[in-house]
ChimeraX commands (.cxc) that place a marker at each C-alpha (Angstrom):
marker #1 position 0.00,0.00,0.00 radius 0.5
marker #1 position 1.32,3.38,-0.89 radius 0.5
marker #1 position 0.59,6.88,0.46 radius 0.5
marker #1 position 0.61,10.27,-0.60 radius 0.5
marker #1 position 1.59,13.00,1.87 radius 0.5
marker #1 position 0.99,16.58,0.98 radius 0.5
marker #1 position 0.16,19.92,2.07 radius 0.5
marker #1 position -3.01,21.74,1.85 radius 0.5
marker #1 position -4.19,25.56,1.35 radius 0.5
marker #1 position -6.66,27.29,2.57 radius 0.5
marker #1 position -9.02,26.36,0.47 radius 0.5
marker #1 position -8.11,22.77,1.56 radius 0.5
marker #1 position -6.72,21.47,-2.05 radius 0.5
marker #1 position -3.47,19.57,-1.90 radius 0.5
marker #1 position -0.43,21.54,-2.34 radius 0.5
marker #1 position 3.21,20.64,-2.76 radius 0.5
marker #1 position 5.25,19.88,0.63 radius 0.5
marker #1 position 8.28,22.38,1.14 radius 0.5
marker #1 position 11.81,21.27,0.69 radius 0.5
marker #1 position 11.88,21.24,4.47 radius 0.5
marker #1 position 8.22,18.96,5.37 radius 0.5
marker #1 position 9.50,16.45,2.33 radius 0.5
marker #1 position 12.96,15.76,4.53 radius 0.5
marker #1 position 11.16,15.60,7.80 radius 0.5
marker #1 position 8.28,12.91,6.53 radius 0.5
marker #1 position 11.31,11.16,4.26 radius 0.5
marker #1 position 12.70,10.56,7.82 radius 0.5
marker #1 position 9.74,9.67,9.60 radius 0.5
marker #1 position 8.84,7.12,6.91 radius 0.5
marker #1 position 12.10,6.02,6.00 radius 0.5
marker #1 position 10.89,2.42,7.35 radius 0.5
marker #1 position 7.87,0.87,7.20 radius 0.5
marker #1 position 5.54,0.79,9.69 radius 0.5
marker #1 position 3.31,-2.77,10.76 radius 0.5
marker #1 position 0.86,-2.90,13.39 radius 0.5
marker #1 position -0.96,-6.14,14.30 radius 0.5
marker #1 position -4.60,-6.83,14.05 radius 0.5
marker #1 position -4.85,-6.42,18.26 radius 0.5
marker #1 position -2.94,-3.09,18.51 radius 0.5
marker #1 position -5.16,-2.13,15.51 radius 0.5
marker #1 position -8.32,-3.11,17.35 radius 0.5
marker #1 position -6.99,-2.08,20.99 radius 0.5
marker #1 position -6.48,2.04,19.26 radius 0.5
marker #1 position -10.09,2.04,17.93 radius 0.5
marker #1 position -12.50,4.00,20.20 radius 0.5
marker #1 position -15.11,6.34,19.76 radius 0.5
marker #1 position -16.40,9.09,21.84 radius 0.5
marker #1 position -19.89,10.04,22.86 radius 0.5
marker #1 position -20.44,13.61,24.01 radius 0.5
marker #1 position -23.75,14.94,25.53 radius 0.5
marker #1 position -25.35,18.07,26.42 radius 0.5
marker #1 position -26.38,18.09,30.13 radius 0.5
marker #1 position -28.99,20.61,31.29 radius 0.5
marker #1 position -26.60,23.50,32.23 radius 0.5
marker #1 position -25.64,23.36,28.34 radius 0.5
marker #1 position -22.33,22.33,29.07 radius 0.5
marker #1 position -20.38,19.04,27.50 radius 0.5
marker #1 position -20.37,15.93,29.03 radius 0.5
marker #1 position -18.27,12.81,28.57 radius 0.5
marker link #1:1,2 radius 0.2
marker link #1:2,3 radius 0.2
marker link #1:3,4 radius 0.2
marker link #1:4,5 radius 0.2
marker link #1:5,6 radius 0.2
marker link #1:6,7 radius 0.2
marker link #1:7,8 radius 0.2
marker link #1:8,9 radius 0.2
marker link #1:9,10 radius 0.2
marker link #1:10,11 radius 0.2
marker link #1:11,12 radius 0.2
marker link #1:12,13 radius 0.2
marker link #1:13,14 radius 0.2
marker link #1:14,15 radius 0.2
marker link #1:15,16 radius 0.2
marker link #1:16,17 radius 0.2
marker link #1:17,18 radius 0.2
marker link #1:18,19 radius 0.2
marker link #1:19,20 radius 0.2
marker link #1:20,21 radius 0.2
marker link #1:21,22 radius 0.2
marker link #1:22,23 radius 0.2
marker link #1:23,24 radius 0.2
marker link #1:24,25 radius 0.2
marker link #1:25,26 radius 0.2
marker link #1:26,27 radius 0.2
marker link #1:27,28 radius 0.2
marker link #1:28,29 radius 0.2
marker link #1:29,30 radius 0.2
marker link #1:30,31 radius 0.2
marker link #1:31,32 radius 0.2
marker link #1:32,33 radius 0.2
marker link #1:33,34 radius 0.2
marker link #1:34,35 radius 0.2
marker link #1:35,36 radius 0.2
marker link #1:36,37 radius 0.2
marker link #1:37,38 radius 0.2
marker link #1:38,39 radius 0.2
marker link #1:39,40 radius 0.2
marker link #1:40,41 radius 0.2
marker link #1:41,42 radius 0.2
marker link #1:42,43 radius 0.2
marker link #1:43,44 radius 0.2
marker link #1:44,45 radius 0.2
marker link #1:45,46 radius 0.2
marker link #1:46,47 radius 0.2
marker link #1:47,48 radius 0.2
marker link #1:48,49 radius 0.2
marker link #1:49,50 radius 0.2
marker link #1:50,51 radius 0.2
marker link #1:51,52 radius 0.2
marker link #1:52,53 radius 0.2
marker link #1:53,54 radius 0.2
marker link #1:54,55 radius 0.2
marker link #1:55,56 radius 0.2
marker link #1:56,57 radius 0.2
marker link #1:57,58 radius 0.2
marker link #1:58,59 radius 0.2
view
């Protein structure tokens, strides 16, 4: 699987990465990165927020 990294605007289309951002991510992603299916599994979570009667967020 391959990815595309890329900057954005603001008007959020993709723009070129600076010389800079390409040798920082070139870096980061030098290796590969693997994850098995529990550490995959064991990172998803979702969050549930609710208004309580004072208006203010709950967890």
């Amino acid at each position: 699987m391959r990815s595309i990294i890329c900057g954005s605007n603001d008007e959020g289309e993709m723009i070129s990465l600076t010389d800079e951002q390409i040798k920082k991510y070139a870096e980061r992603f030098k290796e590969p990165e693997y994850y098995t299916a529990e550490e995959v599994e064991n990172a998803i979570f979702i969050e549930v927020y609710t208004r309580d009667d004072e208006d203010e967020m709950e967890v």
